[in-house]
PAPADO-729014 format. One line per field, with one value per residue: residue in one letter; z, y, x of N, C-alpha, C in turn. Coordinates in steps of 0.02 Angstrom, whole numbers, plus 50000, padded with zeros to 5 digits. Example, Ala and Ser with C-alpha at 12.3 -4.5 7.8 and 13.67 -1.06 7.14 Angstrom:
2
code c(A, S) .
n_Z c(50390, 50354) .
n_Y c(49716, 49888) .
n_X c(50660, 50642) .
ca_Z c(50390, 50357) .
ca_Y c(49775, 49947) .
ca_X c(50615, 50684) .
c_Z c(50390, 50394) .
c_Y c(49835, 50002) .
c_X c(50660, 50645) .
***
This chain:
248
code c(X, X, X, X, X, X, X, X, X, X, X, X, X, X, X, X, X, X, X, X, X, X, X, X, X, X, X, X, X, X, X, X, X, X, X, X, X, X, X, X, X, X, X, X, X, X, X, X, X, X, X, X, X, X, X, X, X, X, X, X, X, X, X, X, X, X, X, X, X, X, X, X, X, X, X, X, X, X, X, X, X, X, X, X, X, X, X, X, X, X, X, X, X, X, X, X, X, X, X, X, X, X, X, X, X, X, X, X, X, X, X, X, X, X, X, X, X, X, X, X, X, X, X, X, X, X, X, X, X, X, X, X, X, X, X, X, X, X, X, X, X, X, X, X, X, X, X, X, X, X, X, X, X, X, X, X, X, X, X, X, X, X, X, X, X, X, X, X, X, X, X, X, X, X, X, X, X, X, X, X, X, X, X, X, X, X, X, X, X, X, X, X, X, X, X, X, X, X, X, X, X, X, X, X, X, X, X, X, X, X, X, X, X, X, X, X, X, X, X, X, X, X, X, X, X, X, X, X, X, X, X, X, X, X, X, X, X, X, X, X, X, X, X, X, X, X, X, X) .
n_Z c(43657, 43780, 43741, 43758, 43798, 43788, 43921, 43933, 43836, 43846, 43939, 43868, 43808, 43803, 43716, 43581, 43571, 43449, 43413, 43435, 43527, 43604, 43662, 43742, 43820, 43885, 43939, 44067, 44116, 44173, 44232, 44348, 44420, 44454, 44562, 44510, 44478, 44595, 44702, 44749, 44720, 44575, 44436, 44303, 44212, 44067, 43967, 44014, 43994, 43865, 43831, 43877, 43813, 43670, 43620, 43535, 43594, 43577, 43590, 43720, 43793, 43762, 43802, 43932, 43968, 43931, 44039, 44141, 44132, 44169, 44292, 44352, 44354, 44381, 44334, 44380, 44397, 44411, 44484, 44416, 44348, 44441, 44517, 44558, 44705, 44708, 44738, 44659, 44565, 44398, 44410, 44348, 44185, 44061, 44033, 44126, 44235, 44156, 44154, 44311, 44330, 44285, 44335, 44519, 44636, 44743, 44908, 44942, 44839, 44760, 44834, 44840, 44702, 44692, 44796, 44719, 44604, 44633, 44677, 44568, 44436, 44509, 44518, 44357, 44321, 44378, 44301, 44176, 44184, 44182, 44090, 43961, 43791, 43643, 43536, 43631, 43724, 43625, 43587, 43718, 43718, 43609, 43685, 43761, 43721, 43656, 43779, 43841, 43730, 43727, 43828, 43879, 43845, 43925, 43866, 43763, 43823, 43934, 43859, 43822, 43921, 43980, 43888, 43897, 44021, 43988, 43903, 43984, 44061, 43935, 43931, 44032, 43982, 44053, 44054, 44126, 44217, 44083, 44048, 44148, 44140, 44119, 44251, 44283, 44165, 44236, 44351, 44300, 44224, 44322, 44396, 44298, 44297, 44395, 44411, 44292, 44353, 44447, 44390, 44321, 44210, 44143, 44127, 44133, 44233, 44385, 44338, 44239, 44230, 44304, 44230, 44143, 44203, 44240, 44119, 44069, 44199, 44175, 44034, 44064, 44166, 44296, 44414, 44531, 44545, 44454, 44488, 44627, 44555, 44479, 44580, 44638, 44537, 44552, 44667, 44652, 44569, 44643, 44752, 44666, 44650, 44747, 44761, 44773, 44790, 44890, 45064, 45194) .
n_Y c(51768, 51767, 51775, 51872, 51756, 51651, 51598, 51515, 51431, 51358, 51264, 51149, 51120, 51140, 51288, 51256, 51293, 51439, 51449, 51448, 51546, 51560, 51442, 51419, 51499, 51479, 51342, 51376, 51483, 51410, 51318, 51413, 51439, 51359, 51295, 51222, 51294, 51360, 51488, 51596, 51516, 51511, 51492, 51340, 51344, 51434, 51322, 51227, 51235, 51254, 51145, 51065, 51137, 51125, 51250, 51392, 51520, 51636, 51632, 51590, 51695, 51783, 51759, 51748, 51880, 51911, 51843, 51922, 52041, 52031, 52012, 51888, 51824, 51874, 51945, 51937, 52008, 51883, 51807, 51739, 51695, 51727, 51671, 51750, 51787, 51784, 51897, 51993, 51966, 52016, 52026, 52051, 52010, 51924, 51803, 51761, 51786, 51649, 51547, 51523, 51487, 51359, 51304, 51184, 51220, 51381, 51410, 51540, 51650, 51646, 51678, 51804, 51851, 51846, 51940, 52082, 52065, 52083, 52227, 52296, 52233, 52263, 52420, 52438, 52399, 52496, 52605, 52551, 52562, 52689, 52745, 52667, 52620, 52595, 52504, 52431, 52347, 52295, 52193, 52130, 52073, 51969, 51882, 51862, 51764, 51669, 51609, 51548, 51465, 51389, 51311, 51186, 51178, 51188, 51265, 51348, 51420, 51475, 51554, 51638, 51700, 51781, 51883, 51933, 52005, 52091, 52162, 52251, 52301, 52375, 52456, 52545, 52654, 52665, 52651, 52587, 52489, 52418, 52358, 52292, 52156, 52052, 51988, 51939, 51854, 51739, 51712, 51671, 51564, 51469, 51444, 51371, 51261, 51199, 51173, 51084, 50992, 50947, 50873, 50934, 50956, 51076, 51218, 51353, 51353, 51423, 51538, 51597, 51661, 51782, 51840, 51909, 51977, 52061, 52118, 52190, 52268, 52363, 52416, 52470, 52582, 52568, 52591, 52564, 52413, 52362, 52318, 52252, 52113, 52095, 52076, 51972, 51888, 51875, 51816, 51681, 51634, 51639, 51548, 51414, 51420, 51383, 51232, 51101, 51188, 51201, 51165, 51279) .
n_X c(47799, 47679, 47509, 47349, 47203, 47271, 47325, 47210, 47164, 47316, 47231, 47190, 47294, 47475, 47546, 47658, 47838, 47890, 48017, 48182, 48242, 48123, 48075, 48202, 48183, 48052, 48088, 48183, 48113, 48014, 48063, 48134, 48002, 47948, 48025, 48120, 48253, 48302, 48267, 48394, 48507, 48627, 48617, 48660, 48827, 48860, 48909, 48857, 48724, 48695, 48719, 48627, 48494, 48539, 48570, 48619, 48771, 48727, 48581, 48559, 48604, 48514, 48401, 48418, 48438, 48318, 48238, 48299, 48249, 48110, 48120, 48162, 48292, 48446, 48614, 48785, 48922, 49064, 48997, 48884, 48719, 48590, 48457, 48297, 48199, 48039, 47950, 48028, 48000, 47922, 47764, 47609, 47650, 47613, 47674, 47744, 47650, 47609, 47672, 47694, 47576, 47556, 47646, 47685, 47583, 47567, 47540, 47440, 47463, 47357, 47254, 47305, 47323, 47179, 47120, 47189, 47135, 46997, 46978, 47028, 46944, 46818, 46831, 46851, 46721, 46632, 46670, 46637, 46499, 46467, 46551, 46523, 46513, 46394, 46455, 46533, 46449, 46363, 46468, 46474, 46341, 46356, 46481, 46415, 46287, 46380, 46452, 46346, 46332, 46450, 46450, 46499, 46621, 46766, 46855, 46797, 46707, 46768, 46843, 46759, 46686, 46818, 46813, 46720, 46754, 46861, 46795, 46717, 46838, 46887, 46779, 46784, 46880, 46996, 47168, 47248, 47189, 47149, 47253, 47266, 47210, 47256, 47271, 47134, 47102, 47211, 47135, 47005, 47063, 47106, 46993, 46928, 47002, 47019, 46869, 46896, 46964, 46870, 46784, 46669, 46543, 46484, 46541, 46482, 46397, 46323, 46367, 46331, 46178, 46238, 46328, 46240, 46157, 46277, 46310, 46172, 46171, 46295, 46248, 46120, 46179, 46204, 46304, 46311, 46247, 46310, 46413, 46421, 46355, 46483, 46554, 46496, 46514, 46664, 46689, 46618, 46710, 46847, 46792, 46757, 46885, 46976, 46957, 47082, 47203, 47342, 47372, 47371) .
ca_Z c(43710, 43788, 43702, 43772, 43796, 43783, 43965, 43940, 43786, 43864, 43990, 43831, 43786, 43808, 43664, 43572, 43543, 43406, 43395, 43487, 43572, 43648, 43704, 43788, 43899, 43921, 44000, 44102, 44148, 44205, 44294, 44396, 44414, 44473, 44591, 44478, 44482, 44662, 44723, 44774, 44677, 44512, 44349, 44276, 44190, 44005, 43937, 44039, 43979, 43808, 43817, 43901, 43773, 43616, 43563, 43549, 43677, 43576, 43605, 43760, 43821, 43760, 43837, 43988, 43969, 43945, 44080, 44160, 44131, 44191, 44366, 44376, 44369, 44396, 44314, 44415, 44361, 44446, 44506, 44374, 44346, 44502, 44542, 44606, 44732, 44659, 44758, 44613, 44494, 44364, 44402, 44291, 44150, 44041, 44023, 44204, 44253, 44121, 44189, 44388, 44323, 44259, 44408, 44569, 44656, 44814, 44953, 44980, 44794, 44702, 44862, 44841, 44662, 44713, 44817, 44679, 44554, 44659, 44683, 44500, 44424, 44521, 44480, 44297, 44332, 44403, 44267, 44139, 44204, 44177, 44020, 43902, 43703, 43634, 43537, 43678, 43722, 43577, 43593, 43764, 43716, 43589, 43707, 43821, 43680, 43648, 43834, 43820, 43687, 43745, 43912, 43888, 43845, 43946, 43845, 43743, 43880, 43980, 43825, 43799, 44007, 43958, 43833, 43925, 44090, 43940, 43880, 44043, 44070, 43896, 43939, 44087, 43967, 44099, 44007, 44177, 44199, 44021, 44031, 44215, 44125, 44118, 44319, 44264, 44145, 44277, 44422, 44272, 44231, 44379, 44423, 44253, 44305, 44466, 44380, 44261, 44406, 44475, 44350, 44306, 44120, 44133, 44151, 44145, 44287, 44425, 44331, 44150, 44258, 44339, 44169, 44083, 44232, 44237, 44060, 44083, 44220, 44125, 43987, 44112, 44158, 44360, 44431, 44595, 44532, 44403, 44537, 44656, 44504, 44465, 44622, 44646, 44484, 44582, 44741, 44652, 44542, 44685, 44807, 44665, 44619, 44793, 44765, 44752, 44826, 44952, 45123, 45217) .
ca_Y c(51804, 51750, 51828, 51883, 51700, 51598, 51536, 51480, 51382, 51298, 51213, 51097, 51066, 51180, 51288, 51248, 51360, 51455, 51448, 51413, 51570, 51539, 51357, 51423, 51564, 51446, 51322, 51421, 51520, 51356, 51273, 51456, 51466, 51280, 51291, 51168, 51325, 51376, 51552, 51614, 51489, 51494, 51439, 51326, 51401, 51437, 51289, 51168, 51287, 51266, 51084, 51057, 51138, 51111, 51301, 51447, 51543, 51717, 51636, 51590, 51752, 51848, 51724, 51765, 51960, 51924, 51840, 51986, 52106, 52006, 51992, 51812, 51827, 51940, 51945, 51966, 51984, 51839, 51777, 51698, 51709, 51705, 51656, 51788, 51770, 51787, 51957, 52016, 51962, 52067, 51979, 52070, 52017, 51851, 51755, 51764, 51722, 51578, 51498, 51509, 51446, 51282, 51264, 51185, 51305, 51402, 51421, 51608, 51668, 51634, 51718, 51861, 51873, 51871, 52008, 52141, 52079, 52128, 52301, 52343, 52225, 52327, 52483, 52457, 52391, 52546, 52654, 52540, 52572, 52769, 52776, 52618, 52628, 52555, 52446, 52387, 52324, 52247, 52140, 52094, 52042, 51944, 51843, 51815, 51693, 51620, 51565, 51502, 51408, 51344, 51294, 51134, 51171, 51230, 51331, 51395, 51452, 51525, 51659, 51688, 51734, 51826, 51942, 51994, 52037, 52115, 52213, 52297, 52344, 52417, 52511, 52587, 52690, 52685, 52626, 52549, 52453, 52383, 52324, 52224, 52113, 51988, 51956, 51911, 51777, 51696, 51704, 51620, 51473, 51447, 51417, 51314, 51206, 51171, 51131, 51014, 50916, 50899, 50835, 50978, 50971, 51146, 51276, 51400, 51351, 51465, 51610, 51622, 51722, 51831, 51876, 51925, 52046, 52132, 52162, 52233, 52338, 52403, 52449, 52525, 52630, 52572, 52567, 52513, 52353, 52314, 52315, 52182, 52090, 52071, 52059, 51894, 51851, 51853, 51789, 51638, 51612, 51646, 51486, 51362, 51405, 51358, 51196, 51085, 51235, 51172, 51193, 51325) .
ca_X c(47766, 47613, 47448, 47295, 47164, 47329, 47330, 47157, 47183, 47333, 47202, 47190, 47376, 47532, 47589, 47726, 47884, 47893, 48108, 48248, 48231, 48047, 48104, 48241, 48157, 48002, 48116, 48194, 48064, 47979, 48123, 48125, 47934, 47930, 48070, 48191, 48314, 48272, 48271, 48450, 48528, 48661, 48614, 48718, 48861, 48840, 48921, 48782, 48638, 48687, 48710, 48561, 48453, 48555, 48571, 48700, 48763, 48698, 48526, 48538, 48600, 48473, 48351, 48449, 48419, 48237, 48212, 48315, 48186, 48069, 48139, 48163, 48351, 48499, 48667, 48830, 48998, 49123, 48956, 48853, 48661, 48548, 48381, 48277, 48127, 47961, 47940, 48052, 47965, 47854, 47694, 47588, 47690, 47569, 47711, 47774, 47586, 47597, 47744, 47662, 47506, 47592, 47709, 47675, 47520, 47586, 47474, 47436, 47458, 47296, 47226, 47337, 47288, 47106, 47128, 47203, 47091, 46948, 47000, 47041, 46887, 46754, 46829, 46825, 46653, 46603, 46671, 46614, 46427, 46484, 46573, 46512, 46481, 46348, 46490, 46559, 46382, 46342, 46507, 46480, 46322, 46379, 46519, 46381, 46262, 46445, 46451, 46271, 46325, 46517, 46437, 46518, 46695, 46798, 46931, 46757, 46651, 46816, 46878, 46696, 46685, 46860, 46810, 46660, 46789, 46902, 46759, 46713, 46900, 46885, 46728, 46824, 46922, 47068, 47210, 47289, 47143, 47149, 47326, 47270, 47167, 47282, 47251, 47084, 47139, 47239, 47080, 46956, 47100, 47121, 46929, 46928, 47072, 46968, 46790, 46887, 46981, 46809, 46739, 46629, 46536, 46432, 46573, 46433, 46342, 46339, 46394, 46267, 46147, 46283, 46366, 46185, 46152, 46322, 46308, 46111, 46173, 46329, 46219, 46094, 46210, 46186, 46368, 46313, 46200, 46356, 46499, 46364, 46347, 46536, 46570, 46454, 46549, 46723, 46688, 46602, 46778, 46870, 46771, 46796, 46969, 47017, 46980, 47138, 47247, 47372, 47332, 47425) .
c_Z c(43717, 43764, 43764, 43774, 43799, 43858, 43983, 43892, 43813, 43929, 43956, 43793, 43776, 43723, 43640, 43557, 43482, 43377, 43447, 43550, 43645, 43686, 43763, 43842, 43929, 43980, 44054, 44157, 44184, 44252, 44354, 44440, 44461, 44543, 44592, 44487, 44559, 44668, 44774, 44761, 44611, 44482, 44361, 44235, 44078, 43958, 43954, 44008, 43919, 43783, 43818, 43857, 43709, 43578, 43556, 43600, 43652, 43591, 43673, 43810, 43814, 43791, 43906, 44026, 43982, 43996, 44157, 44178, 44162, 44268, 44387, 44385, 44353, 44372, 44344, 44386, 44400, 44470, 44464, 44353, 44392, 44504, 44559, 44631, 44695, 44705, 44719, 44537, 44453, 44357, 44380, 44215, 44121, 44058, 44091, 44220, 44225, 44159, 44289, 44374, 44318, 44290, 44450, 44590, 44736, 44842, 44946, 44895, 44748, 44756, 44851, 44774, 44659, 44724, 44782, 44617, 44564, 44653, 44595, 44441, 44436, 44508, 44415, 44296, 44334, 44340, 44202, 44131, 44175, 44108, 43936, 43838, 43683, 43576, 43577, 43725, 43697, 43586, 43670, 43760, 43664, 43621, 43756, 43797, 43685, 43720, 43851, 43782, 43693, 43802, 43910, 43865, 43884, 43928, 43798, 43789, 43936, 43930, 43803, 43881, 43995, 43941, 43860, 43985, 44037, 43904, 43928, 44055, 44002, 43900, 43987, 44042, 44009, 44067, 44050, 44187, 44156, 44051, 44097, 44200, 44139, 44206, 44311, 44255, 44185, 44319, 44356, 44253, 44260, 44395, 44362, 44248, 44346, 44453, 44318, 44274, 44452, 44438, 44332, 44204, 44103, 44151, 44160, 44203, 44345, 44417, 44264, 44197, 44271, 44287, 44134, 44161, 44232, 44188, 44054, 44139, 44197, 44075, 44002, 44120, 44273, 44394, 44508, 44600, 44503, 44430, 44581, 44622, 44488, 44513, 44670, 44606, 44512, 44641, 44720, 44604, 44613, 44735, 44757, 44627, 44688, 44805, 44733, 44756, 44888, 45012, 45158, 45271) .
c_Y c(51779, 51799, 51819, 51796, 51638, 51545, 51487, 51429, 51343, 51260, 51148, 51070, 51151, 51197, 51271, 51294, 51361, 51430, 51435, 51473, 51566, 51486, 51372, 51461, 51520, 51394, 51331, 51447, 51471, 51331, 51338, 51443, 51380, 51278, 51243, 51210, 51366, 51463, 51567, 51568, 51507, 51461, 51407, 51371, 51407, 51352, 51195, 51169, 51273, 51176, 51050, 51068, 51132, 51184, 51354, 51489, 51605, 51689, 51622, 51655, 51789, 51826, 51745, 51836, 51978, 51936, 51887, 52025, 52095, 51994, 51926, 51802, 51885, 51904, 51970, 51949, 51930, 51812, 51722, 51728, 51688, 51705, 51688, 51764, 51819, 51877, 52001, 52017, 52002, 52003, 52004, 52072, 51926, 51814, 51730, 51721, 51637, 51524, 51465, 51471, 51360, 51265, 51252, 51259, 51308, 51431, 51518, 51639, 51691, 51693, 51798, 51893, 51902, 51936, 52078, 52124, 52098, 52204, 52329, 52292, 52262, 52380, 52470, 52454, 52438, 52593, 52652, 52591, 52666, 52780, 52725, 52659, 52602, 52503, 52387, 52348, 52285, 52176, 52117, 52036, 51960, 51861, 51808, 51750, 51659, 51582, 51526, 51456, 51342, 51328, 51230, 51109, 51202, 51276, 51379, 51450, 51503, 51584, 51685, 51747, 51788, 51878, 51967, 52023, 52080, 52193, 52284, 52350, 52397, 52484, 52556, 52641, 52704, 52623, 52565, 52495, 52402, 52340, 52279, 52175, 52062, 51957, 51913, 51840, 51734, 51658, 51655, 51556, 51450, 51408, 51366, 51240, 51145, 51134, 51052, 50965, 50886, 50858, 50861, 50970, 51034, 51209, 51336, 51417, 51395, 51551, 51642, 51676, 51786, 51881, 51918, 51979, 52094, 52178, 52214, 52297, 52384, 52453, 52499, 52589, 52633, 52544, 52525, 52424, 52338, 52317, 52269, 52141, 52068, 52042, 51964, 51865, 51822, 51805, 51705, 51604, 51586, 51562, 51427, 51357, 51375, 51275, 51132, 51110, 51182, 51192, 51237, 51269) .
c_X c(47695, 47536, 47396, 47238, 47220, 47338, 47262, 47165, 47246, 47300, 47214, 47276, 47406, 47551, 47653, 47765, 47885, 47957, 48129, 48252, 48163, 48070, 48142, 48203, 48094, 48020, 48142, 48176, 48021, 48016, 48130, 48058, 47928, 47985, 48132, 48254, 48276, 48319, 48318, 48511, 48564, 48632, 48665, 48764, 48836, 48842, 48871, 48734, 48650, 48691, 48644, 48506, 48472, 48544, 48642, 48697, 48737, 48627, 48515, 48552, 48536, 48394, 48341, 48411, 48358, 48204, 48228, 48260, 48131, 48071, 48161, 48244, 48401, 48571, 48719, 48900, 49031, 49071, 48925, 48784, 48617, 48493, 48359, 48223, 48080, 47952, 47977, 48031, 47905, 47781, 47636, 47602, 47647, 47615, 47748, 47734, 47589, 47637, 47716, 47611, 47524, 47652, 47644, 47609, 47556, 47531, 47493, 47430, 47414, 47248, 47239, 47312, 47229, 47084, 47129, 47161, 47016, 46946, 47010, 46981, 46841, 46775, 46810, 46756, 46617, 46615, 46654, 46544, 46411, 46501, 46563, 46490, 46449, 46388, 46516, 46481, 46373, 46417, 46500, 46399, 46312, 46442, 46473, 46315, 46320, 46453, 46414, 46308, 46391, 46512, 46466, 46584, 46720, 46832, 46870, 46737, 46712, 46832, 46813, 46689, 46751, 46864, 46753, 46707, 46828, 46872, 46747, 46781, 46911, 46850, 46742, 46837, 46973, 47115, 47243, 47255, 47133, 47190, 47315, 47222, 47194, 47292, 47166, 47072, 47165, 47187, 47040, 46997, 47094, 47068, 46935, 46951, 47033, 46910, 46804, 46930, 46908, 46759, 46669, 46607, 46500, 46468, 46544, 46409, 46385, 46334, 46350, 46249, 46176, 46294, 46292, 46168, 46187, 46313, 46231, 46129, 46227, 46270, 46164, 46121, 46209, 46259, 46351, 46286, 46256, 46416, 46472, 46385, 46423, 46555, 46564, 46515, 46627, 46720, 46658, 46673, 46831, 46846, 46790, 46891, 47010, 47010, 47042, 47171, 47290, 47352, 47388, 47472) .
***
């Protein structure tokens, strides 16, 4: 299962599977996510699927099941296993994200993301500003020297930017909130991906300043200055993640 900083660290090289089960659902889940098994489409039948990846059929069932749950496919009797469209899919779900992130990019998507991570970013923002701990403080200020100082890696300087967006959603205390972090993650890869096809060496730039105000007005305690302030922070992710997007 995909962890928490995981799709940032594979900017620098793809994890590997753990077992035979991981392998299987990653492929899978990629050949869906990519449109190798196209949407409204049959799998192959078992005895392909198991050739194909060299495992048993109890693992690849339950690979199957996973990816079940996950929306990506549906099980029919006398039918087979079908493809579902991405409008089925649990897309709040890391490993879902992971898989889209490392397919093909569809026009309209990243926007779409944008969109709902606006809306549930500035809230926590706002309720950070309201309900922070002076722990959660001290660790944001903490991630924000670390970005100072990983201004020149990318996979540093992105789970340092991470864990300060991570923190905020913590400081929310809204549990729902928490758990949408992982839209976050996706919107800062994404921009990462972007700064290091352009040939960017200061993953910082732009955004140092940004991050060292939110966290001053968090800790303030000024929800309207630290929802601005994030807000800058998205909208400047948001302009260079679009570049290298397909065109509509």
């Amino acid at each position: 299962m995909a962890e928490p900083g995981q799709l940032i660290r594979s900017l620098s090289a793809r994890p590997a599977a753990r077992n035979f089960h991981t392998f299987v659902i990653n492929e899978i889940g990629m050949g869906v996510a990519s449109g190798a098994f196209a949407a409204g489409t049959t799998l192959p039948n078992d005895a392909e699927m198991i050739g194909r990846y060299g495992v048993s059929r109890t693992v690849l069932r339950e690979a199957l099941k996973t990816l079940e749950a996950k929306g990506m496919v549906e099980a029919r009797a006398k039918v087979g296993t079908r493809v579902q469209p991405r409008s089925r899919w649990n897309l709040v779900d890391r490993q879902v994200l992971f898989w889209i992130f490392h397919a093909p990019p569809e026009h309209g998507f990243l926007e779409s993301l944008t969109e709902v991570r606006g809306g549930l970013e500035l809230q926590a923002t706002r309720l950070a500003a309201e309900r922070r701990q002076a722990e959660q403080i001290r660790m944001m200020r903490y991630w924000l020297s670390q970005h100072e100082i990983a201004a020149h890696s990318a996979e540093g300087a992105g789970l340092a930017a991470f864990e300060i967006h991570r923190l905020v959603a913590e400081a929310s205390q809204n549990v729902i909130l928490r758990s949408a972090i992982v839209l976050a993650e996706f919107g800062l890869a994404a921009a990462l991906r972007a700064q290091l096809g352009a040939g960017v060496e200061d993953f910082s730039v732009g955004k140092a300043h940004l991050y060292a105000a939110l966290v001053d007005h968090v800790e303030a305690g000024h929800p309207q200055f630290a929802v601005a302030t994030m807000d800058a922070i998205l909208t400047e992710d948001a302009a260079v993640s679009r570049l290298g997007q397909p065109a509509p």
